[in-house]
PDB file with one MODEL, atoms N, CA, C and O in Angstrom:
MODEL        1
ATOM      1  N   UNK A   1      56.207 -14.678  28.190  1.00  0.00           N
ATOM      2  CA  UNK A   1      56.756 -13.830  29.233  1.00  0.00           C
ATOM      3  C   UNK A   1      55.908 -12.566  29.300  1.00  0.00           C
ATOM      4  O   UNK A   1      55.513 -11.948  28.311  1.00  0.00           O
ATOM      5  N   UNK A   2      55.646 -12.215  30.697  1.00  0.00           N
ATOM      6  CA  UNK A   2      54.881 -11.049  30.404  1.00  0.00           C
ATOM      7  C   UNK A   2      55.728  -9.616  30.781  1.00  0.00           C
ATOM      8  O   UNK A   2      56.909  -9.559  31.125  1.00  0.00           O
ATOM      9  N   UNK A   3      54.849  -8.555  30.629  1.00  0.00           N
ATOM     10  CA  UNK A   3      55.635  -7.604  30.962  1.00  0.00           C
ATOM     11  C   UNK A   3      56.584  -7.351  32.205  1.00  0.00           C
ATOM     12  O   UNK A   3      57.753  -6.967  32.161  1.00  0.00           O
ATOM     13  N   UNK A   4      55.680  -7.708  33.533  1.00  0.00           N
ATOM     14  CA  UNK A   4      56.907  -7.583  34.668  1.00  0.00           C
ATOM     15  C   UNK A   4      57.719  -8.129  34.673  1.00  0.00           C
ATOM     16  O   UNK A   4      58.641  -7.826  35.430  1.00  0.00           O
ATOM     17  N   UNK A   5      57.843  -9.704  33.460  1.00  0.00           N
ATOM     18  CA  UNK A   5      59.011 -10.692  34.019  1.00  0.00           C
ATOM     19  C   UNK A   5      60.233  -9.514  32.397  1.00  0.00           C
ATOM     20  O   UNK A   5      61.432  -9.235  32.428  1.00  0.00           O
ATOM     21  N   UNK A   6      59.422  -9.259  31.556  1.00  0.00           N
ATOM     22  CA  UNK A   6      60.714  -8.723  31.144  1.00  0.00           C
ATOM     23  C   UNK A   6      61.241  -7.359  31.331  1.00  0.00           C
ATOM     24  O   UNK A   6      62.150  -6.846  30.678  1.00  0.00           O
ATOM     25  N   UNK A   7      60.448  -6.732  32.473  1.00  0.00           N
ATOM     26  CA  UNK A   7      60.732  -5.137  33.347  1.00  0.00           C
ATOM     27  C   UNK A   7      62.266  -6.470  34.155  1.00  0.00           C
ATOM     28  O   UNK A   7      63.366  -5.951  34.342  1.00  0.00           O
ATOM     29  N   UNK A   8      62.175  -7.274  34.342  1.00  0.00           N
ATOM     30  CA  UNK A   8      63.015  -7.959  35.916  1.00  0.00           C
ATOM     31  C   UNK A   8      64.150  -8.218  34.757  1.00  0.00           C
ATOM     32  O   UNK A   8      65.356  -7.978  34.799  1.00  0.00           O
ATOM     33  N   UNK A   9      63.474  -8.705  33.867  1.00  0.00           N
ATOM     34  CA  UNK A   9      65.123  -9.695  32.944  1.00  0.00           C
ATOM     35  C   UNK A   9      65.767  -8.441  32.339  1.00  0.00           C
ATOM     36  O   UNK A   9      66.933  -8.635  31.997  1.00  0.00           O
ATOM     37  N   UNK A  10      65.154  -6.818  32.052  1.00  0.00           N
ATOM     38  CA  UNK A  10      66.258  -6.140  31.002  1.00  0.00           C
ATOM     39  C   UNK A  10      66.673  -5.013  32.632  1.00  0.00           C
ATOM     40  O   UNK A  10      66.918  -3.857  32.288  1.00  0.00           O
ATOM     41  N   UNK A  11      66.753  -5.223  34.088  1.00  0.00           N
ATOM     42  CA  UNK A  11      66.975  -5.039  34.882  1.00  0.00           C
ATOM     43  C   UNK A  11      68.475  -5.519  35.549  1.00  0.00           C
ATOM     44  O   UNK A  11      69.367  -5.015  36.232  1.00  0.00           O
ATOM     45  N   UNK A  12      68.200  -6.664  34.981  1.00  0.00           N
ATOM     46  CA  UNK A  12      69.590  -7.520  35.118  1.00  0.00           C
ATOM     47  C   UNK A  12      70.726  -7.112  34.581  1.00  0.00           C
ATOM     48  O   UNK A  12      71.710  -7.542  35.183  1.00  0.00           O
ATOM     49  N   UNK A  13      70.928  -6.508  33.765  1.00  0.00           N
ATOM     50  CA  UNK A  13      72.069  -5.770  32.561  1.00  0.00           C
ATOM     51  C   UNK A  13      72.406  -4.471  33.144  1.00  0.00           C
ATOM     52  O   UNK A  13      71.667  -3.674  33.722  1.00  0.00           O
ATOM     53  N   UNK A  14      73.642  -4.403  32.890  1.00  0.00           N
ATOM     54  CA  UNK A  14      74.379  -3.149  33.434  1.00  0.00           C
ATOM     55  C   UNK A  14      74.596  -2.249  32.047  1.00  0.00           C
ATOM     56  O   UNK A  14      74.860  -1.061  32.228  1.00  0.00           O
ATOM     57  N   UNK A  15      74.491  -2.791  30.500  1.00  0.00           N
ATOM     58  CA  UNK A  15      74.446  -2.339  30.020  1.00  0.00           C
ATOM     59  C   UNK A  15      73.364  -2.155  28.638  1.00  0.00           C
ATOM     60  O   UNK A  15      72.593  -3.112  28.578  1.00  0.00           O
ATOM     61  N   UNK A  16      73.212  -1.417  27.838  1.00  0.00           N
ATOM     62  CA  UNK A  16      71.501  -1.422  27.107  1.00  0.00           C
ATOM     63  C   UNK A  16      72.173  -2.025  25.817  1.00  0.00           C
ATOM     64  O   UNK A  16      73.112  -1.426  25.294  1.00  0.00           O
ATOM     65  N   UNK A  17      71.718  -3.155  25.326  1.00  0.00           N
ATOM     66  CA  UNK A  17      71.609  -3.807  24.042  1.00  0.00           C
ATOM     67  C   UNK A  17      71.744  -3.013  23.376  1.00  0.00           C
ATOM     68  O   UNK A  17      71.287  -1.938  23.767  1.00  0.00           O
ATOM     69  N   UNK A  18      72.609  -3.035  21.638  1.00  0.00           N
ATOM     70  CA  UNK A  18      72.198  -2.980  20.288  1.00  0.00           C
ATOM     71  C   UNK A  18      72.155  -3.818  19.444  1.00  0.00           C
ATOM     72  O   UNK A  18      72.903  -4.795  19.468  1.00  0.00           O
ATOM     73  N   UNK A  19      71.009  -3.548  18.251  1.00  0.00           N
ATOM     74  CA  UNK A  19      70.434  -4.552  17.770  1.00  0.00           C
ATOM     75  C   UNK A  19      71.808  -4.753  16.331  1.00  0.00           C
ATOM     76  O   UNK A  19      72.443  -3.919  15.686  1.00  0.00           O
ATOM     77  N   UNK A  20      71.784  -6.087  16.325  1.00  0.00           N
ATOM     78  CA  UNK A  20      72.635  -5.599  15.047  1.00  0.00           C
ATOM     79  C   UNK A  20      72.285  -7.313  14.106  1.00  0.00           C
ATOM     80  O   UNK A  20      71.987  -8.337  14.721  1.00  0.00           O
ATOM     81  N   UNK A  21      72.388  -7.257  12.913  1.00  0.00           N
ATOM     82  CA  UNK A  21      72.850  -7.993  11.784  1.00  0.00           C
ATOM     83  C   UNK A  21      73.230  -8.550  11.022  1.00  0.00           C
ATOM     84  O   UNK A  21      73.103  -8.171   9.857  1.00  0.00           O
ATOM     85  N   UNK A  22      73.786  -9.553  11.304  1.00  0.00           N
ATOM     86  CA  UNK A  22      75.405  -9.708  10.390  1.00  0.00           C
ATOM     87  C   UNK A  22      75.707 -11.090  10.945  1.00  0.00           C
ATOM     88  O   UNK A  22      75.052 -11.685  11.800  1.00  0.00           O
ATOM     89  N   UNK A  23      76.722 -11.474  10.369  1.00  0.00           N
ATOM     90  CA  UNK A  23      77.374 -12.478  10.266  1.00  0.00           C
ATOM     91  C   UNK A  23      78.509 -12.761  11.187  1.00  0.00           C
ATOM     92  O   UNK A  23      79.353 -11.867  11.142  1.00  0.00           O
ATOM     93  N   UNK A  24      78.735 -13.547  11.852  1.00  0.00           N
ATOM     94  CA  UNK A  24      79.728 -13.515  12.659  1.00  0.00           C
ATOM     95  C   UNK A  24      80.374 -15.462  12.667  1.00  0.00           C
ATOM     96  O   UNK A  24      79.902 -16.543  12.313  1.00  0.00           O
ATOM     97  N   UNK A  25      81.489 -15.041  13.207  1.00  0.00           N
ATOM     98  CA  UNK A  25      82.162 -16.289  12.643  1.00  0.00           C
ATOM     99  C   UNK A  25      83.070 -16.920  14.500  1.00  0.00           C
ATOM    100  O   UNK A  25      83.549 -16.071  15.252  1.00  0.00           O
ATOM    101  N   UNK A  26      83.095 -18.102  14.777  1.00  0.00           N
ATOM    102  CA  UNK A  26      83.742 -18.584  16.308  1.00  0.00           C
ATOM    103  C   UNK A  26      84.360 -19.332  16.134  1.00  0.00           C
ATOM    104  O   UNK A  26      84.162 -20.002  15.121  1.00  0.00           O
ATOM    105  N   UNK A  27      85.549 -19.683  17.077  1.00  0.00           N
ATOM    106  CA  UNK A  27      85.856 -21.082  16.940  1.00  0.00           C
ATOM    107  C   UNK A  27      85.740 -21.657  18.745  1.00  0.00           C
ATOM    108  O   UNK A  27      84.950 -21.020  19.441  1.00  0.00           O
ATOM    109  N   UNK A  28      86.293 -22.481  19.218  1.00  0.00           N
ATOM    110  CA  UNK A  28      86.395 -23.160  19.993  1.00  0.00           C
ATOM    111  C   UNK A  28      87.442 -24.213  19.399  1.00  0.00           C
ATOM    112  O   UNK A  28      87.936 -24.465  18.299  1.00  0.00           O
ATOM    113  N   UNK A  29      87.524 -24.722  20.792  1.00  0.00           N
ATOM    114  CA  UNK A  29      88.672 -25.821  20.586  1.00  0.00           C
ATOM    115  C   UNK A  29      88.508 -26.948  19.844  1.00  0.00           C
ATOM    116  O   UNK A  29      89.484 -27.691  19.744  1.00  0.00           O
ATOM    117  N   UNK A  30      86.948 -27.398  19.009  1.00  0.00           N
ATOM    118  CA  UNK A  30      86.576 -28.010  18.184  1.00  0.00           C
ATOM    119  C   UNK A  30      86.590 -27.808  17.433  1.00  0.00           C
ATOM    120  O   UNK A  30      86.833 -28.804  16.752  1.00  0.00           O
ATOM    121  N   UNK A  31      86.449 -26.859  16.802  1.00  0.00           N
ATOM    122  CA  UNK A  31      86.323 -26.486  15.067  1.00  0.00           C
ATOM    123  C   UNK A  31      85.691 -24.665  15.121  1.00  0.00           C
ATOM    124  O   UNK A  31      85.395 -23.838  15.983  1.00  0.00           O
ATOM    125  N   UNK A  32      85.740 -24.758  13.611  1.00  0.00           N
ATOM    126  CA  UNK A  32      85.151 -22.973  13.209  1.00  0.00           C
ATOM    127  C   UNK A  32      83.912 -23.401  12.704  1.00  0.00           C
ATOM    128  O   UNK A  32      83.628 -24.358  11.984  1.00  0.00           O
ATOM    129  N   UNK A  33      82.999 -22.223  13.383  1.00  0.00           N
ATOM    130  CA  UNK A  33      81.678 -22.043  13.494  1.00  0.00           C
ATOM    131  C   UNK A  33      81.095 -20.935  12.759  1.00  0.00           C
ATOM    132  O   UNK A  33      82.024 -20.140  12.615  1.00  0.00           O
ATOM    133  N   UNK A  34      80.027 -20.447  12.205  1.00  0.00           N
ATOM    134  CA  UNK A  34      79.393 -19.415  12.404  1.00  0.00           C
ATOM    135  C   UNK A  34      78.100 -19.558  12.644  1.00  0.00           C
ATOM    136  O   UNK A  34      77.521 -20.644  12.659  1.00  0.00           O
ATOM    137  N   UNK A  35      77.493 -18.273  12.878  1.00  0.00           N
ATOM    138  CA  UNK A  35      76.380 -17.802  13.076  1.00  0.00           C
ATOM    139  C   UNK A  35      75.865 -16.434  12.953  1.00  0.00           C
ATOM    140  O   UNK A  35      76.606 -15.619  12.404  1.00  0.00           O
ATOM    141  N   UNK A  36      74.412 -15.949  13.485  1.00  0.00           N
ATOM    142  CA  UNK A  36      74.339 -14.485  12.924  1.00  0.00           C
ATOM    143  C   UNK A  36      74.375 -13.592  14.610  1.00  0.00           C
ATOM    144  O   UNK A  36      74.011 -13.925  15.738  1.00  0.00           O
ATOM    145  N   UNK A  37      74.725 -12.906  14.292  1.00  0.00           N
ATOM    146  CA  UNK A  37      74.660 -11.534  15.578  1.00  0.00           C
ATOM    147  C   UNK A  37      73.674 -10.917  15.828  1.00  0.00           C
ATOM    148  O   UNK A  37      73.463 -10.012  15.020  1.00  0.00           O
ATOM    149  N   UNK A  38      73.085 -10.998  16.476  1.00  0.00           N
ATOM    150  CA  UNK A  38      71.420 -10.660  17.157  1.00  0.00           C
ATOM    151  C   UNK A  38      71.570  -8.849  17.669  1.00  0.00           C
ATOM    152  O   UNK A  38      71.210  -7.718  17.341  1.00  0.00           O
ATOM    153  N   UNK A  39      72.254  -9.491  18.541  1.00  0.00           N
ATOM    154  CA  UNK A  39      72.564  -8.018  19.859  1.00  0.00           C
ATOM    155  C   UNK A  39      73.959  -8.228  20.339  1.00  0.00           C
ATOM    156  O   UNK A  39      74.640  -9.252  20.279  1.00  0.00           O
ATOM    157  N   UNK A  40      74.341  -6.685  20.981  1.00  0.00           N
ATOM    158  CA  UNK A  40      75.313  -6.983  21.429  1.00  0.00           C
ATOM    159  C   UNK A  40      75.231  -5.507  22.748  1.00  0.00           C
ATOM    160  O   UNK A  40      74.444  -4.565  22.833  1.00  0.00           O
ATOM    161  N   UNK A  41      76.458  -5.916  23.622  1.00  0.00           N
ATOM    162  CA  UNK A  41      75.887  -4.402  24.556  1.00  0.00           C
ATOM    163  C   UNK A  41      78.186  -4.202  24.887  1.00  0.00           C
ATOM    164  O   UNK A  41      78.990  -4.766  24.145  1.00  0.00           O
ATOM    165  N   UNK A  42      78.505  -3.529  25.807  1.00  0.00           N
ATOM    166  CA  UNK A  42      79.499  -3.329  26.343  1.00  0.00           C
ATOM    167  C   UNK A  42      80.295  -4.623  26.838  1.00  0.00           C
ATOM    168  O   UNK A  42      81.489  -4.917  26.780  1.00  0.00           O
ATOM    169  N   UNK A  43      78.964  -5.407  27.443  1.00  0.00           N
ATOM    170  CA  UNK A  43      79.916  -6.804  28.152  1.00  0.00           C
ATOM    171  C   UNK A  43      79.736  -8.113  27.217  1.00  0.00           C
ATOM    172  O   UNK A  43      80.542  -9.034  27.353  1.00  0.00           O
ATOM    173  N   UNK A  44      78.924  -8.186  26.481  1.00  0.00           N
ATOM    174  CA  UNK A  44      78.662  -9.502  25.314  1.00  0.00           C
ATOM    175  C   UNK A  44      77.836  -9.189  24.441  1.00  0.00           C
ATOM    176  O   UNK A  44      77.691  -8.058  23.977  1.00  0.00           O
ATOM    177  N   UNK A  45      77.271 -10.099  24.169  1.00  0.00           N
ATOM    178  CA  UNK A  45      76.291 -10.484  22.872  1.00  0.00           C
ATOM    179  C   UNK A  45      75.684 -11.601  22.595  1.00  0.00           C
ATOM    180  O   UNK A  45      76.340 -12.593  22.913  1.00  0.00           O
ATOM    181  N   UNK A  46      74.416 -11.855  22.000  1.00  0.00           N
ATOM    182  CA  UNK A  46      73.904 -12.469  21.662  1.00  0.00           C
ATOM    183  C   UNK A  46      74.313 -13.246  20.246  1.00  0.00           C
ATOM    184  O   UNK A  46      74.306 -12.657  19.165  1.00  0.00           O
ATOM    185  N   UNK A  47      74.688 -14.719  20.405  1.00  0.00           N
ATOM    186  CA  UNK A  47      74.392 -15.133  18.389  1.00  0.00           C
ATOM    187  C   UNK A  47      73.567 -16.308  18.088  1.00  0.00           C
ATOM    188  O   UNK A  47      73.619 -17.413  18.629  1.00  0.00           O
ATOM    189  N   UNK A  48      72.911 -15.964  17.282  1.00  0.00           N
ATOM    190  CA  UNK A  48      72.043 -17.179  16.774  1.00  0.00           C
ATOM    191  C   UNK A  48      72.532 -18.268  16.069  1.00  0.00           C
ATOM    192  O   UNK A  48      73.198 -17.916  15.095  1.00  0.00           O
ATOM    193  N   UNK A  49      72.446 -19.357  16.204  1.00  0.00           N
ATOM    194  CA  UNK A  49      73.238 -20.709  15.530  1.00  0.00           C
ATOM    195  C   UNK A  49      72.927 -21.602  15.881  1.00  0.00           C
ATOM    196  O   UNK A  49      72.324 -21.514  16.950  1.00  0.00           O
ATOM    197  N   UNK A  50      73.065 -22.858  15.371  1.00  0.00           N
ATOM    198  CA  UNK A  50      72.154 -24.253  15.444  1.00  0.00           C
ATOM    199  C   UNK A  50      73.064 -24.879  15.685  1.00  0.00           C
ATOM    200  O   UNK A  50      72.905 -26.098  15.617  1.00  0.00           O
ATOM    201  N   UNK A  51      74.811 -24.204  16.184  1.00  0.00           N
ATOM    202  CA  UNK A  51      76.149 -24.992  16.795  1.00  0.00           C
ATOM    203  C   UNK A  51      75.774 -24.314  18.525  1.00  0.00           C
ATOM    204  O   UNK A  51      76.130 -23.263  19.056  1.00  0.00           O
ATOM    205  N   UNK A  52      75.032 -25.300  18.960  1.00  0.00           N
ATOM    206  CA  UNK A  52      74.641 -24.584  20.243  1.00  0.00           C
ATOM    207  C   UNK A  52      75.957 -25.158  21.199  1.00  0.00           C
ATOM    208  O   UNK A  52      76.229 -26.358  21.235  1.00  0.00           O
ATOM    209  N   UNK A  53      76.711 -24.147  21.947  1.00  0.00           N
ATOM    210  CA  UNK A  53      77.962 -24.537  22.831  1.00  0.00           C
ATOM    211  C   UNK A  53      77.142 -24.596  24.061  1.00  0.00           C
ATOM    212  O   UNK A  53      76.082 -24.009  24.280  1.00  0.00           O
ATOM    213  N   UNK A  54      77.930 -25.555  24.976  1.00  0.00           N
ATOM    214  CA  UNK A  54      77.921 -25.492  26.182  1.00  0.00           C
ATOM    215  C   UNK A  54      77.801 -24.753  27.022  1.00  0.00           C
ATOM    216  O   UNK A  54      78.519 -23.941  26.439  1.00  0.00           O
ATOM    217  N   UNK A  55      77.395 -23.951  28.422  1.00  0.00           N
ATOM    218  CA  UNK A  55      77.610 -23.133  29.283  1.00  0.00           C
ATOM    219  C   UNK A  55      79.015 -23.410  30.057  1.00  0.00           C
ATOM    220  O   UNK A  55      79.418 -24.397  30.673  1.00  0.00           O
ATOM    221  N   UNK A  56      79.755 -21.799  29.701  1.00  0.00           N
ATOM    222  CA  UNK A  56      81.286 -22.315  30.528  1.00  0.00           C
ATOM    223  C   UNK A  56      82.224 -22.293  29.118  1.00  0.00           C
ATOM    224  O   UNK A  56      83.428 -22.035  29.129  1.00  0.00           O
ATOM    225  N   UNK A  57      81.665 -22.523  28.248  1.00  0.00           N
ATOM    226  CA  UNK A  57      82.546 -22.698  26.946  1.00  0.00           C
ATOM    227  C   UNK A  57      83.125 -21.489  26.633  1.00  0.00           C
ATOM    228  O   UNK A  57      82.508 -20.428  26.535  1.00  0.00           O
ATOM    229  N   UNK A  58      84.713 -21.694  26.422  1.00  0.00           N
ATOM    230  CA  UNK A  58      85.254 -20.459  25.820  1.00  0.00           C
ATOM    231  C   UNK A  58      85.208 -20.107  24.240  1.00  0.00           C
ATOM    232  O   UNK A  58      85.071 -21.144  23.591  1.00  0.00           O
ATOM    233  N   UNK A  59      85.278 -19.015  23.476  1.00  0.00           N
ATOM    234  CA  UNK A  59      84.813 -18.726  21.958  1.00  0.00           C
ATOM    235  C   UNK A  59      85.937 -17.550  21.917  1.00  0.00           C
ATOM    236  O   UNK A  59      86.267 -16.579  22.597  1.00  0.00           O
ATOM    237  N   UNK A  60      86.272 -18.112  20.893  1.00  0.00           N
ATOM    238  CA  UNK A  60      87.144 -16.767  20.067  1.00  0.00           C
ATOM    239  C   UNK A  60      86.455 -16.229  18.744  1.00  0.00           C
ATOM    240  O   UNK A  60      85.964 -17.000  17.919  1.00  0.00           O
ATOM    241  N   UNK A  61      86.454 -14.815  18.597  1.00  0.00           N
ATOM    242  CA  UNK A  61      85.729 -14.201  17.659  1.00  0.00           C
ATOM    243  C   UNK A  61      86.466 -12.749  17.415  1.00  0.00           C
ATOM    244  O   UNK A  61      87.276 -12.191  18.155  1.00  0.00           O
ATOM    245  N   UNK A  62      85.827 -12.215  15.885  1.00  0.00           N
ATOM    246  CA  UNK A  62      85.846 -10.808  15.834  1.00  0.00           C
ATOM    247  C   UNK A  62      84.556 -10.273  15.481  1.00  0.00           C
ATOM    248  O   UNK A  62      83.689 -10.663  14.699  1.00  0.00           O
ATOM    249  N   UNK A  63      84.664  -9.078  16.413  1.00  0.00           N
ATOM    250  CA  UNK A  63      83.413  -8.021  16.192  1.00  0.00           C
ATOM    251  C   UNK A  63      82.981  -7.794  14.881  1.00  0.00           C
ATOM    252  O   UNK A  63      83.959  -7.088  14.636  1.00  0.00           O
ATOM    253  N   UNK A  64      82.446  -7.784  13.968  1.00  0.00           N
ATOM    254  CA  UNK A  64      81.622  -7.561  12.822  1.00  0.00           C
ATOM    255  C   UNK A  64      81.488  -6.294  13.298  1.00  0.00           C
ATOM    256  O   UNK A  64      82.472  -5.747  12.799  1.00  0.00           O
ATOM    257  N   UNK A  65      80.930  -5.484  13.921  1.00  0.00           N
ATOM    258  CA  UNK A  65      80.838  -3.909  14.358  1.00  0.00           C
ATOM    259  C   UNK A  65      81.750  -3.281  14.478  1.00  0.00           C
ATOM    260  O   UNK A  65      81.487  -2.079  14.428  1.00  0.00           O
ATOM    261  N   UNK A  66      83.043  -3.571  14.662  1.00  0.00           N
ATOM    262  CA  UNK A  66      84.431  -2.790  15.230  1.00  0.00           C
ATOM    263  C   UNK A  66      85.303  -3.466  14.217  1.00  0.00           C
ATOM    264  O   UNK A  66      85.562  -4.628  13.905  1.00  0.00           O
ATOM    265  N   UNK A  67      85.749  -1.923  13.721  1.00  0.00           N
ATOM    266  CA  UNK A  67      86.270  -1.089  12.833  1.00  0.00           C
ATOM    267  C   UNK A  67      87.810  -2.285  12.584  1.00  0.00           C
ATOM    268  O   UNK A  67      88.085  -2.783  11.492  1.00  0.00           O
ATOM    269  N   UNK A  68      88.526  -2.498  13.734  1.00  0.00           N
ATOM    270  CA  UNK A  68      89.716  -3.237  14.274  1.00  0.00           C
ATOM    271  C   UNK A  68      89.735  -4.321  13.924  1.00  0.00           C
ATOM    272  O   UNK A  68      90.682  -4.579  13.181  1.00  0.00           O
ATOM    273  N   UNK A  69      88.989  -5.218  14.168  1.00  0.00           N
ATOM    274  CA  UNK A  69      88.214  -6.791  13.589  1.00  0.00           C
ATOM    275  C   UNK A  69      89.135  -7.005  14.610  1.00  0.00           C
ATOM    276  O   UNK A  69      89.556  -8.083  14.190  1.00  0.00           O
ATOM    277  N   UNK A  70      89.798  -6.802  15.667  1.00  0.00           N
ATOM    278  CA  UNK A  70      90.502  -7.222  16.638  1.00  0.00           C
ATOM    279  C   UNK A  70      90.297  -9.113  17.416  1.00  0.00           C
ATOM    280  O   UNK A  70      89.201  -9.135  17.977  1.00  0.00           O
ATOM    281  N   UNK A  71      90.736  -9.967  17.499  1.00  0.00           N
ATOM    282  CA  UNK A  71      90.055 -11.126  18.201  1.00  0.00           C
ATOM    283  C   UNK A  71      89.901 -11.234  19.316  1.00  0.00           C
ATOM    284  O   UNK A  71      90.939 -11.211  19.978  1.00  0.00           O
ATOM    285  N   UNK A  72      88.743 -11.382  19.986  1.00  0.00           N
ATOM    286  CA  UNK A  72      88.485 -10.871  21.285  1.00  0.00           C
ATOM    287  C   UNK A  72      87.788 -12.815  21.836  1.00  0.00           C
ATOM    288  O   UNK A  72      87.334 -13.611  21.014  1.00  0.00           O
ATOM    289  N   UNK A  73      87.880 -13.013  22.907  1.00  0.00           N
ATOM    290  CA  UNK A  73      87.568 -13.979  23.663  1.00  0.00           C
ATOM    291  C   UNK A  73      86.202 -13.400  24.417  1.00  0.00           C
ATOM    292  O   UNK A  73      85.996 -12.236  24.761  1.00  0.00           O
ATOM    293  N   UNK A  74      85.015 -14.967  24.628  1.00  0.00           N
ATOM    294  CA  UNK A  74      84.749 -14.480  25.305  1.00  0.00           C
ATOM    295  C   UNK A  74      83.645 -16.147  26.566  1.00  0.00           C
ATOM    296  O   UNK A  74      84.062 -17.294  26.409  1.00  0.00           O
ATOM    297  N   UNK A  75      82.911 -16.005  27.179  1.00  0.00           N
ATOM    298  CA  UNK A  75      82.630 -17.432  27.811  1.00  0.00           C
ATOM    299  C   UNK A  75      81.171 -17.434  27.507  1.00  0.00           C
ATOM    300  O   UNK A  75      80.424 -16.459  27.583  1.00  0.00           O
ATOM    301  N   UNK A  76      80.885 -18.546  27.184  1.00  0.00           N
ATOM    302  CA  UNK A  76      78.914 -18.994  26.802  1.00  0.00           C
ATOM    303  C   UNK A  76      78.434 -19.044  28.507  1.00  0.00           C
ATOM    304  O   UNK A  76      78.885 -19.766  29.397  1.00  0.00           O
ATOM    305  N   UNK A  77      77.287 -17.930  28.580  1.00  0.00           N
ATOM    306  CA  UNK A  77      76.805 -17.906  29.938  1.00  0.00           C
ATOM    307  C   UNK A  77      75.168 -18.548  29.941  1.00  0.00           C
ATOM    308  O   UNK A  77      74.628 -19.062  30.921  1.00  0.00           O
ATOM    309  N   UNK A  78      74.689 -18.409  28.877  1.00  0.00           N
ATOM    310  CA  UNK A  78      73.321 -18.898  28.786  1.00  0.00           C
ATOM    311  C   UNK A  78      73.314 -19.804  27.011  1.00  0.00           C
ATOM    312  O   UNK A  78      74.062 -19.679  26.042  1.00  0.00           O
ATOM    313  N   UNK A  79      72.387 -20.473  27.201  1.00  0.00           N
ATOM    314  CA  UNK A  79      71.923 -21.480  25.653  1.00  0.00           C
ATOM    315  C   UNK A  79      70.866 -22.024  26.010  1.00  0.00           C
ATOM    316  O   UNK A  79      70.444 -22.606  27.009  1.00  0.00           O
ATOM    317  N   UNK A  80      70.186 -21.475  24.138  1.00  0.00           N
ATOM    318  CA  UNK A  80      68.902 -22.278  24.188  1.00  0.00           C
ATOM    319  C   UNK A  80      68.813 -22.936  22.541  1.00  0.00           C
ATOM    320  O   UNK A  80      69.555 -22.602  21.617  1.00  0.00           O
ATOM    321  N   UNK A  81      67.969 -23.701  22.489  1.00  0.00           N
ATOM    322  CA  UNK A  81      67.661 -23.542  20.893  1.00  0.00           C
ATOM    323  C   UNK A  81      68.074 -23.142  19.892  1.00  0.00           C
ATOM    324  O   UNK A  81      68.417 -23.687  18.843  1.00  0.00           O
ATOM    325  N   UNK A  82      68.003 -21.199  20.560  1.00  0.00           N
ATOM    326  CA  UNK A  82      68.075 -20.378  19.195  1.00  0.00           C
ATOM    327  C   UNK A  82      69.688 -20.215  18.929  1.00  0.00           C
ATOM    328  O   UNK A  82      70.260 -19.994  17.861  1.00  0.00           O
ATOM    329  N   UNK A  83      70.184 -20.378  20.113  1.00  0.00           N
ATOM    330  CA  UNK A  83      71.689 -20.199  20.192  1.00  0.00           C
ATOM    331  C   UNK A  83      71.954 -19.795  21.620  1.00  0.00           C
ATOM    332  O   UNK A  83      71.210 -20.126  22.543  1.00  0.00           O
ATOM    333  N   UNK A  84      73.470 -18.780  21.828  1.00  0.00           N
ATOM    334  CA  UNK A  84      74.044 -18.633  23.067  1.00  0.00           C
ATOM    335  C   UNK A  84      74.334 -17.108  23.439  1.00  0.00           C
ATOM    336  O   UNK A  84      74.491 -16.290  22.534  1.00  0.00           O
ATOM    337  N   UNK A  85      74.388 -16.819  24.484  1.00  0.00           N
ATOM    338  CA  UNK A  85      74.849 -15.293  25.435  1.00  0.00           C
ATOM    339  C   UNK A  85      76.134 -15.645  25.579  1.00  0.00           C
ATOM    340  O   UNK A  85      76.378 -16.826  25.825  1.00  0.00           O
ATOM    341  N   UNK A  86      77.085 -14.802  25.468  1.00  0.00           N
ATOM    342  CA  UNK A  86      77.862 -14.820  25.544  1.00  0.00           C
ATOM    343  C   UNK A  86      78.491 -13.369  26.488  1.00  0.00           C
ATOM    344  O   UNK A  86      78.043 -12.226  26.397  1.00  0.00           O
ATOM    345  N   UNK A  87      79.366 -13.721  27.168  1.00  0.00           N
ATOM    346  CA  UNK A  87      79.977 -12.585  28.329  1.00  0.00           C
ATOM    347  C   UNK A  87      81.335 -12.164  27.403  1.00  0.00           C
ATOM    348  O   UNK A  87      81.982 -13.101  26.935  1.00  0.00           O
ATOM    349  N   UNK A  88      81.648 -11.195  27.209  1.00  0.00           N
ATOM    350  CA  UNK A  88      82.846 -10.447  26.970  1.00  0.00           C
ATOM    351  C   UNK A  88      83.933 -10.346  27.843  1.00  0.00           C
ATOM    352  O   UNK A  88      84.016  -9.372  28.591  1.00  0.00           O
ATOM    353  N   UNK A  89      85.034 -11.499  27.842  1.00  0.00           N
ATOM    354  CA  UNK A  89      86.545 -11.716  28.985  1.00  0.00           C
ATOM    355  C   UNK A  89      86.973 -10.414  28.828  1.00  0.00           C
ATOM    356  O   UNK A  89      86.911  -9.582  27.923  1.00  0.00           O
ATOM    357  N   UNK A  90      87.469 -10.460  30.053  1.00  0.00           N
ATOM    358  CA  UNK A  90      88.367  -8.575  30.154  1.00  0.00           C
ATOM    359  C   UNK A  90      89.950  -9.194  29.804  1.00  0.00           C
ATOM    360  O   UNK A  90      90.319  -9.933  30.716  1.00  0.00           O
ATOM    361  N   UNK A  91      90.908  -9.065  28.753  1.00  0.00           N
ATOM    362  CA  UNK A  91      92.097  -9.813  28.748  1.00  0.00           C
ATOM    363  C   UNK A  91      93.031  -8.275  28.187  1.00  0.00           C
ATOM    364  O   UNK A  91      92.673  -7.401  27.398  1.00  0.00           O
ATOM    365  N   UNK A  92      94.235  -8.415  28.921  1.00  0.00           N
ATOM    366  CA  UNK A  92      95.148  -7.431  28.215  1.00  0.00           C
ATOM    367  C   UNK A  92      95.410  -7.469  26.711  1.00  0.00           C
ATOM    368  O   UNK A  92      96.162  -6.643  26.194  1.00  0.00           O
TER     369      UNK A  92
ENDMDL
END
């Protein structure tokens, strides 16, 4: 990828990535998963894992970053290889 195509792809985001570390754990309606946490921004995150989900797939998780460990939902919007993007559901 060269530079203009990734000036266009970090254009796309409404909000700016942080890089983060760690361990993070999913389930789905199949079973419990983990993987590691790449990035994350306001609306999702990135995780790396070799349990690559579907696009459209729903995931339940807790933040490794937030304090709450609260369980937050959220839907697989992109997958490759390395793993999946994931969008952050807005839920009461």
């Amino acid at each position: 990828m060269n530079n203009s195509e990734k000036e266009k792809d970090s254009e796309k985001r409404e909000h700016s990535r942080t890089k983060f570390s760690g361990h993070i754990f999913f389930t789905t309606p199949e079973g419990f998963f983990e993987g590691d946490l790449i990035n994350y921004s306001q609306n999702g995150l990135f995780i790396r894992t070799t349990n690559i989900l579907m696009v459209g797939e729903i995931i339940t998780f807790a933040l490794p970053y937030s304090d709450d460990h609260v369980k937050r939902r959220g839907k697989v919007v992109w997958a490759n290889e390395s793993g999946f993007g994931v969008e952050l559901l807005n839920e009461p």
